[in-house]
N, C-alpha and C positions, 0 to 999 in steps of 0.2 A: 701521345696521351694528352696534352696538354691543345691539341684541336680538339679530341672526342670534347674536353671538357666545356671548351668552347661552344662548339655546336651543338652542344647541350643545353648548354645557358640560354640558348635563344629561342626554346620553346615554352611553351605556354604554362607549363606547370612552375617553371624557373622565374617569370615573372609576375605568377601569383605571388609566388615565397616573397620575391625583392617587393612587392607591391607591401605586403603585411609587416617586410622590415621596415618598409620608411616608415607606415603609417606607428609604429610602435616606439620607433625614433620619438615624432614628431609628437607624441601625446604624450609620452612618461620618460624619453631620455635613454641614453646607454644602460643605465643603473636598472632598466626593468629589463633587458637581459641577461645582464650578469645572475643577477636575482633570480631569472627562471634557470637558471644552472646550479647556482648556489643555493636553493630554499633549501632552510633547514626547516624542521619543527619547529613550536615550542617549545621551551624544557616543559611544560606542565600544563597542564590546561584543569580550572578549577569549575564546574557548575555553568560551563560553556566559555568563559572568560579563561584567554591566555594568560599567561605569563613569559612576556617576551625574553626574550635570548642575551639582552642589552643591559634589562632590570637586573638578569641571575647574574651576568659580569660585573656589574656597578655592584652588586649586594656582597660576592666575592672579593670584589678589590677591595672594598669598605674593611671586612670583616680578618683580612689578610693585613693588612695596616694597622688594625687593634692589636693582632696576635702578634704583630713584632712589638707591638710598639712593649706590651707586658712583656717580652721574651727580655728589653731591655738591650744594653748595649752590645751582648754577644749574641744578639739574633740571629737564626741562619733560617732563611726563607726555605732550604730544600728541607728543615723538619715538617714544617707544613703541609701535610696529606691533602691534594688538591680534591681526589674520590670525595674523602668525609666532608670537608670544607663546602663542595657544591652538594653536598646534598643536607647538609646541615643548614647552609642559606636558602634551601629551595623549599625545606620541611618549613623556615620562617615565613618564606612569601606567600607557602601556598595559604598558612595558618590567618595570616596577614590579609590574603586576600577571601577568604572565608568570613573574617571578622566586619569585614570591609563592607559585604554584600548584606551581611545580617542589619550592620548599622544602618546602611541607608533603606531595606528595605521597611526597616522599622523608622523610617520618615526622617530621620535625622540628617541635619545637615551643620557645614560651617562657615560663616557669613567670611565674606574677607576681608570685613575689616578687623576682626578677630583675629584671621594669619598675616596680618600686618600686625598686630600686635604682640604677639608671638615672639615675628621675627625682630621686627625695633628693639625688645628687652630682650633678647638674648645677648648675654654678657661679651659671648666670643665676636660681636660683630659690632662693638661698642670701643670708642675712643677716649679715653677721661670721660668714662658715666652716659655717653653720647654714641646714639649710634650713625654708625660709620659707611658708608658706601662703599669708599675702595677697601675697605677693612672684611667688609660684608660680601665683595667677588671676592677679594683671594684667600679668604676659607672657605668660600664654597671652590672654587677653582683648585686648590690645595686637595679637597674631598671628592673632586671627581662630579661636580655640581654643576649644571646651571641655575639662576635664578625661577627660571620658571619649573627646572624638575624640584628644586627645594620646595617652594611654594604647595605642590603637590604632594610632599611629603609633607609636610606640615598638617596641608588639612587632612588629608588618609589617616595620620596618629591622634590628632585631635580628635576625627571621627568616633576612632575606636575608644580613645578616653572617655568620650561622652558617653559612649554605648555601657564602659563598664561603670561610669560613676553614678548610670540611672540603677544599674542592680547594685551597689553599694550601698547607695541613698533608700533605698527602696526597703531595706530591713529593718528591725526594730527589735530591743528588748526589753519584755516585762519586768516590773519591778521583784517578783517572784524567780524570775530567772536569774537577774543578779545574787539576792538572797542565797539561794539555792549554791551557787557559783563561789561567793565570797565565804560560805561555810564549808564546803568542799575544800577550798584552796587552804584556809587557815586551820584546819583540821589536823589533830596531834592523835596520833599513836605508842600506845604505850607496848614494848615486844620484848621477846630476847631470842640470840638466835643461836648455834653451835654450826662450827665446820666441821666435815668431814674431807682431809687430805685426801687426793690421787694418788698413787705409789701403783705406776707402771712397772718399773722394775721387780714386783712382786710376781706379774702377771709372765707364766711357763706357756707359751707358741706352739701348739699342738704341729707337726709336720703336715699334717694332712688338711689343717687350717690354713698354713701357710698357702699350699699349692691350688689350694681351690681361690684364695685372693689373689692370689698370681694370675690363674686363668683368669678372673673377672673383671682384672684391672691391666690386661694387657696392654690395650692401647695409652694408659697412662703411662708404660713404660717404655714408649720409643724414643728412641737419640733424635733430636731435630737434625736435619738437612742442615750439613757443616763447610765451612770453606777457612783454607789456608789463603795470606793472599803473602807474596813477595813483594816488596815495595821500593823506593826512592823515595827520598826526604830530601826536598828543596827547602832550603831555609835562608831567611835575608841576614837573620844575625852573622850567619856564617860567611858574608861576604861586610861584614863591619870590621875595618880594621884601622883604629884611631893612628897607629904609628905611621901606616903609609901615607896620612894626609902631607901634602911638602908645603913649606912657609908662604907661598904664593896663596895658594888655595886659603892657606889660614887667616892672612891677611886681607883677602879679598872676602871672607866671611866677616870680619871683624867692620872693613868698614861699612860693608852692608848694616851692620846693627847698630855701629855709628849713625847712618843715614836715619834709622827709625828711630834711633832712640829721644823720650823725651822724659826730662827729671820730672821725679816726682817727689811731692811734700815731704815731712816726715816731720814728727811734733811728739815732742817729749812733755807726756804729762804727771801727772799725778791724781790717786781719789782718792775718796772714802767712802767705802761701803756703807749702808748703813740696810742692815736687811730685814726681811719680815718674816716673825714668827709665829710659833703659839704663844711666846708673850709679849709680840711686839705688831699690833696691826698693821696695815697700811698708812692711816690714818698718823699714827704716834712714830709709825718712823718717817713721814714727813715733816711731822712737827721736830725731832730730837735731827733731822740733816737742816730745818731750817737756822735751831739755834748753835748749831754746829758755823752756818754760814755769817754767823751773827758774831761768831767768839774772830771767827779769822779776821770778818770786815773791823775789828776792835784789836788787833795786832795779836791774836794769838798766832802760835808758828802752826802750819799746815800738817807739816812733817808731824810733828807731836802728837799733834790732833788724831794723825791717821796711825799711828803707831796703840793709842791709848782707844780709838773707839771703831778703826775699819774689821768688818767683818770679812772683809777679803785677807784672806790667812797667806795666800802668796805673794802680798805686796804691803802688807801693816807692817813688817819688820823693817821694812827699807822706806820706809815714812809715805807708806801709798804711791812710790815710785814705779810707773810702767815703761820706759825708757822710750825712745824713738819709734813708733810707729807710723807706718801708712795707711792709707785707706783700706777697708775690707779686714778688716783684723777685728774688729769691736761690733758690739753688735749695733742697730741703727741709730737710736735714739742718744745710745753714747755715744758714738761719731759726731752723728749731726752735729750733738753741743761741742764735742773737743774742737770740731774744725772751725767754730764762727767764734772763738773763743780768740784774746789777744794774749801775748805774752804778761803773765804776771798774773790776770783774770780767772776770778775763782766762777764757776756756771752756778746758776741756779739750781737745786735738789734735780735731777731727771732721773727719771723713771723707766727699769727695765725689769725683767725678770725675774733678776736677782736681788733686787731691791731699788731702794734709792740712793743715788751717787750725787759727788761733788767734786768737780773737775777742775782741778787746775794746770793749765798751762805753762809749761817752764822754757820753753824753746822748743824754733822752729827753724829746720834744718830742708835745704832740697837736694837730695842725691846727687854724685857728682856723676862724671862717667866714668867706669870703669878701664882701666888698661889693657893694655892684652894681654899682660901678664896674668889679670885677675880672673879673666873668663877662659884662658888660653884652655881649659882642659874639657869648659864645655863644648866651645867653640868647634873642637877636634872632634868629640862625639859626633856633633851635630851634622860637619860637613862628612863624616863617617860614614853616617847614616844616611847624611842624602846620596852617596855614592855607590851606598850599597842598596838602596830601592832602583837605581838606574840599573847596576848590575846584574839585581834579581831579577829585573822584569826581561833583560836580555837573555838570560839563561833561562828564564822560564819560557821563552819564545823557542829559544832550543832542545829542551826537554820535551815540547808539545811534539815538535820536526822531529826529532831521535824517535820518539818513543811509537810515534803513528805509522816511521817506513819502517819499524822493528818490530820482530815476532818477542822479545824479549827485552829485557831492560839492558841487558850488558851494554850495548853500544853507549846507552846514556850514562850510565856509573861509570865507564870508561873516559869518556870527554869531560863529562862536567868532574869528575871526582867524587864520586857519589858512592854512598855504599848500601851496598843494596843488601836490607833486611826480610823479616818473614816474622809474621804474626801469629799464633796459634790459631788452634781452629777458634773459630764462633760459627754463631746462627744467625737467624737472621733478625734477630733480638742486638744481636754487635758483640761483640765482646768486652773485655776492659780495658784495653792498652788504648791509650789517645788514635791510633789511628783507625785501629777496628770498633772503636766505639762513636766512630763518627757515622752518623746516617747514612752521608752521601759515599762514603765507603761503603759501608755496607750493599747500596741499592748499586754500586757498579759492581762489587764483587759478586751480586749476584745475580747480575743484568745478562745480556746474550752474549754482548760484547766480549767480556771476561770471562764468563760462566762458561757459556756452548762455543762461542769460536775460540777461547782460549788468545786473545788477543789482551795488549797491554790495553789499562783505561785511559779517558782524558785525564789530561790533572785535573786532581781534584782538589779546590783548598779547603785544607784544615782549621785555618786561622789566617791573620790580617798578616801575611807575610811566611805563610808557610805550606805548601805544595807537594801532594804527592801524587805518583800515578802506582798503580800497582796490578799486579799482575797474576793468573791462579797458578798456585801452589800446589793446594791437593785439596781434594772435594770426596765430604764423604755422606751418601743417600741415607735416608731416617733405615734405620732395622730396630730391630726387637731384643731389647736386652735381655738377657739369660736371668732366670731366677736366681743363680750366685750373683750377679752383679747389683742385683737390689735389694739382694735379701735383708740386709740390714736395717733398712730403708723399711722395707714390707716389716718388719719385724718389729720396727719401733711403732710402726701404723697401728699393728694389728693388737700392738700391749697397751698403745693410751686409748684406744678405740673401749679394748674390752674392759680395760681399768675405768674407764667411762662407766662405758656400763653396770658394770659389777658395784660402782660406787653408788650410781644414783638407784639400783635396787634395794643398796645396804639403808640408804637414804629413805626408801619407799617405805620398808621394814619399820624401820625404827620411826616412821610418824605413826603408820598402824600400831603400833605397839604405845605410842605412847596417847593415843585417842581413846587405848583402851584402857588409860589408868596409870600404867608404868611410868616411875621416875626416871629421867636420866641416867641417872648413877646407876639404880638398876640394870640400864640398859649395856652403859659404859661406866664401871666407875672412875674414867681418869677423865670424862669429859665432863663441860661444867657451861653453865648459860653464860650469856653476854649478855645483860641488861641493860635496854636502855629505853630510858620515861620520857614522853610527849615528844617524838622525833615530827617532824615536819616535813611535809614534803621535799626541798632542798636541804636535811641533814646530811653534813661531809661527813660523820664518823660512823656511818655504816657505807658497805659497799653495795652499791646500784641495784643490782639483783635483789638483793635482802630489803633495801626500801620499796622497792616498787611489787615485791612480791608481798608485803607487809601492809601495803595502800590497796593492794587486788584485793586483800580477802575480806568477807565479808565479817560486821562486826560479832566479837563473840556476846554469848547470853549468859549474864550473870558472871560468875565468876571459874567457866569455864575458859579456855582457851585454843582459838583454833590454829592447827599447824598446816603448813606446807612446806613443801625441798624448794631452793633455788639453786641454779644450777651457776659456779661461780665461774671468771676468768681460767684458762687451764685445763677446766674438767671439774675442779672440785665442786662442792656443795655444802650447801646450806640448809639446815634447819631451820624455821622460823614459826615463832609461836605469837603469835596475838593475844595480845591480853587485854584491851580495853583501847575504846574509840573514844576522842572529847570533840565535840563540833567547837567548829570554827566561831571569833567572834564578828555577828554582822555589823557592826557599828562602821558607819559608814556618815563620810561630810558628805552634803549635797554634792558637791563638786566633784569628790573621787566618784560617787555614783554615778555623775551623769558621763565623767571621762568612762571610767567602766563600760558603761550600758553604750558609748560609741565604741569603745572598741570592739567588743562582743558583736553589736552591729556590722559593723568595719569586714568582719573577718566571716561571717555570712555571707554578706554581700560578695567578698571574695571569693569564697567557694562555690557558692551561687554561677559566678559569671565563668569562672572557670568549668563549670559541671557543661555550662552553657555553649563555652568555647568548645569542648570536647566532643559535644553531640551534634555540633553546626559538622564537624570534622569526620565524625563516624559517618555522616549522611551524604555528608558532600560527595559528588562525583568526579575524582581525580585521576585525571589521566594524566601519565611521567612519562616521558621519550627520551 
């Protein structure tokens, strides 16, 4: 075999091919045939203009680093749907680059020394007020940046800023429009309104109602697709055991923290509050701590002082004594002065939150070091803990081994000591027990792995130190619940549905009835108005519905009244009667007019550019791979 291929090689077709590899070598490199093996698409191509493969990963990793960073310190990257995540970055680029083509076709551009300026005042790449070079690569470095792709971004969003602040800038409002605006918004109505209660419970389920909403709403009654799973629970606590540390170990942690340890200060002071109120300015409690500093520097006693006029209630009884503290206790401004302060030295008035203080210093003390009597029980935790992170990461090495040559967990529950549990069923929503309500449990439990091979999973962890793998149990397919099994269900549906109903006709009735004349009482005598005069758009003492159905109607004539139903939280309803409109007053300073007539501008201009972005988008031709 290995001659035919030979003597194959040496004909003319064999060194056309070798003739077109060198020559493809020597122009573009290895990389231009990997690349003819490997071409992918682009994810999208927008009005002919790609959108590279490199852009949508940098746009992802960006946007995946935000979503932890808000998850906070219990982040777990496997909640992060990677599906939504790219195509929620790619719906931005493609928008982005839509926006992009509009700005410059419409002439616009942005000078660089504009993105040099930009980039200099950005705070984050700034040293003491100063912007910073090494500062300025390792946030972008940090972000997944070069200099010259920031740069690029800078001017792309500057583009688009520019493009929307010409339709911003571009609007205007009449002095007739504000008017119009400002008596609208201050405009008082005068109403009253009555409820009518829901009472489902009144409402009898006819059987033959029931079973035609049953037929209707079948598919709302299927069981989700369920898994049991059996489990092992690795935990590092469970390998913490402070009594087994031996006196060696303890000692050799002790002098460890001997070796780092360094004293620190510690300064017994004293103050006096003196705070600000509604009767006591800023101003006048400066002046009342400076004569305060005036009565000490003249021998009055400190203690006294602070006992007869500190406003700090936890330390005026004990003569404004706050005893030995270190640094990070107080907040800055108080520190600062306790610490440049000498023994005996009362501080000048300074100023925090809480008011203005007066600090004096009693003694200054530096921590000694501790013995090993005195830490001996943290000590024992600590090396505890460090021995039981060694042990769990050994044992979790072995759980991985056990549980991957095993069709089952027993081997594992058997060597490590484990006990092997079982969670109820859930869906694929999770369940509520810590283990079945974890994501990544769930997407093994119902992955191929567990699911269809019936095979144990990887470990999966749960938390910073706790590990399980687990295994199926019992799996049960979505069916079709029985009409006894929801009827209850169906039944309460089908009583606030028609209690709905039946109310807001009773609702309908009695406006008709009362358009025609009828008093309330007539209608109900135990029901009675609610009156309430010149309600304003933001009044709290009606409910939502009732104002805003109260602001829809139009005004009445004369000393007629016009009604409508609102339909409340629950199902219930509302009556409401209109009795009289007062316009608004236009009085207005130049200056709130002219802030006015921008913002009204402002928010033009915004919908504007938006109506703008939306139709650049319906038109665009976007192809997704």
């Amino acid at each position: 075999m290995l001659q035919t291929i030979r003597e194959n090689s040496q004909g003319m077709i064999a060194k056309v091919i070798v003739g077109l590899i060198a020559i493809t070598f020597a122009l573009w490199g290895v990389e231009s045939l990997v690349s003819l093996a490997n071409q992918e698409p682009a994810p999208a191509e927008v009005n002919g203009e790609e959108i590279t493969r490199p852009a949508l990963l940098q746009g992802m990793e960006q946007q995946r680093r935000q979503l932890l960073a808000q998850m906070g310190e219990n982040a777990d990257p496997a909640a992060i749907d990677d599906k939504l995540l790219r195509q929620m970055v790619l719906d931005g680029l493609i928008q982005r680059t839509v926006l992009l083509q509009s700005a410059e076709e419409m002439g616009m551009s942005m000078p660089e020394q504009v993105v040099d300026q930009v980039i200099v005042g950005t705070p984050q790449f700034q040293v003491d007020g100063k912007f910073d070079r090494n500062q300025f690569q390792a946030v972008l470095r940090s972000a997944g940046f070069t200099p010259l792709m920031y740069r690029d971004l800078v001017r792309k969003e500057k583009l688009i800023e520019q493009q929307q602040a010409g339709f911003m800038l571009s609007e205007f409002t009449t002095g007739a429009e504000i008017e119009q605006l400002v008596a609208l918004d201050r405009q008082t109505r005068d109403l009253a309104y009555v409820t009518l209660q829901l009472d489902p419970a009144s409402i009898e389920v006819d059987e033959a109602d029931l079973e035609a909403a049953y037929q209707s709403r079948m598919d709302a009654f299927m069981t989700p697709e369920q898994v049991a799973v059996d489990y092992v629970l690795l935990s590092q606590a469970d390998f913490a055991d402070p009594d087994s540390v031996t006196e060696a170990d303890l000692r050799a942690a002790y002098d460890q923290m001997l070796a780092g340890y360094q004293a620190q200060e510690e300064r017994s002071a004293r103050h006096i509050l003196i705070d600000i109120n509604d009767d006591r300015d800023a101003d006048a409690a400066l002046a009342k701590a400076q004569e305060l500093r005036e009565a000490i520097a003249g021998g009055a006693d400190f203690a006294e002082l602070a006992r007869e006029e500190s406003a700090d209630l936890g330390s005026a009884e004990q003569g404004g004594d706050l005893g030995y503290n270190g640094t990070g206790v107080f907040v800055e401004p108080f520190e600062d002065a306790l610490f440049a302060l000498s023994p005996g030295e009362v501080s000048e008035p300074v100023r925090t939150e809480f008011g203005y203080h007066l600090i004096k210093l009693d003694d200054v003390r530096e921590t000694e070091v501790p013995s090993l009597a005195e830490v001996e029980m943290e000590l024992r935790d600590q090396v505890a803990q460090d021995q039981a992170e060694m042990d769990y990461v050994a044992a979790l090495e072995r759980l991985a081994d056990l549980t991957f040559s095993s069709s089952d967990l027993q081997a594992a529950a058997e060597e490590l000591s484990l006990e092997i549990r079982s969670t109820d069923l859930f869906s694929r929503e999770g369940g509520s027990d810590p283990v079945s309500s974890s994501q990544r449990v769930v997407e093994a439990a119902f992955g191929d792995q567990v699911l269809n091979d019936q095979l144990n999973s990887d470990p999966i962890e749960l938390s910073n130190g706790e590990t399980v793998v687990v295994h199926l149990k019992d799996h049960q397919e979505p069916r079709q619940r029985t009409l006894a099994e929801v009827r209850d269900q169906l039944v309460a549906q089908l009583q606030q549905q028609q209690a709905v109903d039946r109310l807001a006709a009773q609702a309908q009735e009695w406006v008709d009835r009362l358009e025609q004349g009828e008093a309330l009482d007539q209608i109900d005598p135990d029901k009675r108005w609610t009156q309430v005069e010149a309600a304003d758009r933001g009044a709290e003492n009606l409910p939502l519905p009732v104002l805003g159905k109260a602001f829809a109607l139009p005004a009445p004539e004369g000393d007629a009244r016009v009604y409508a139903t609102a339909e409340l939280a629950g199902g219930a309803y509302a009556i409401v009667a209109l009795e009289g409109v007062t316009p608004g007053s236009t009085d207005l300073s130049d200056q709130e007019r002219q802030a006015l007539g921008s913002m009204i501008a402002n928010q033009r201009g915004q919908q504007l550019y938006q109506q703008h972005a939306s139709t650049l988008l319906e038109k665009a031709e976007v192809e997704r791979n």
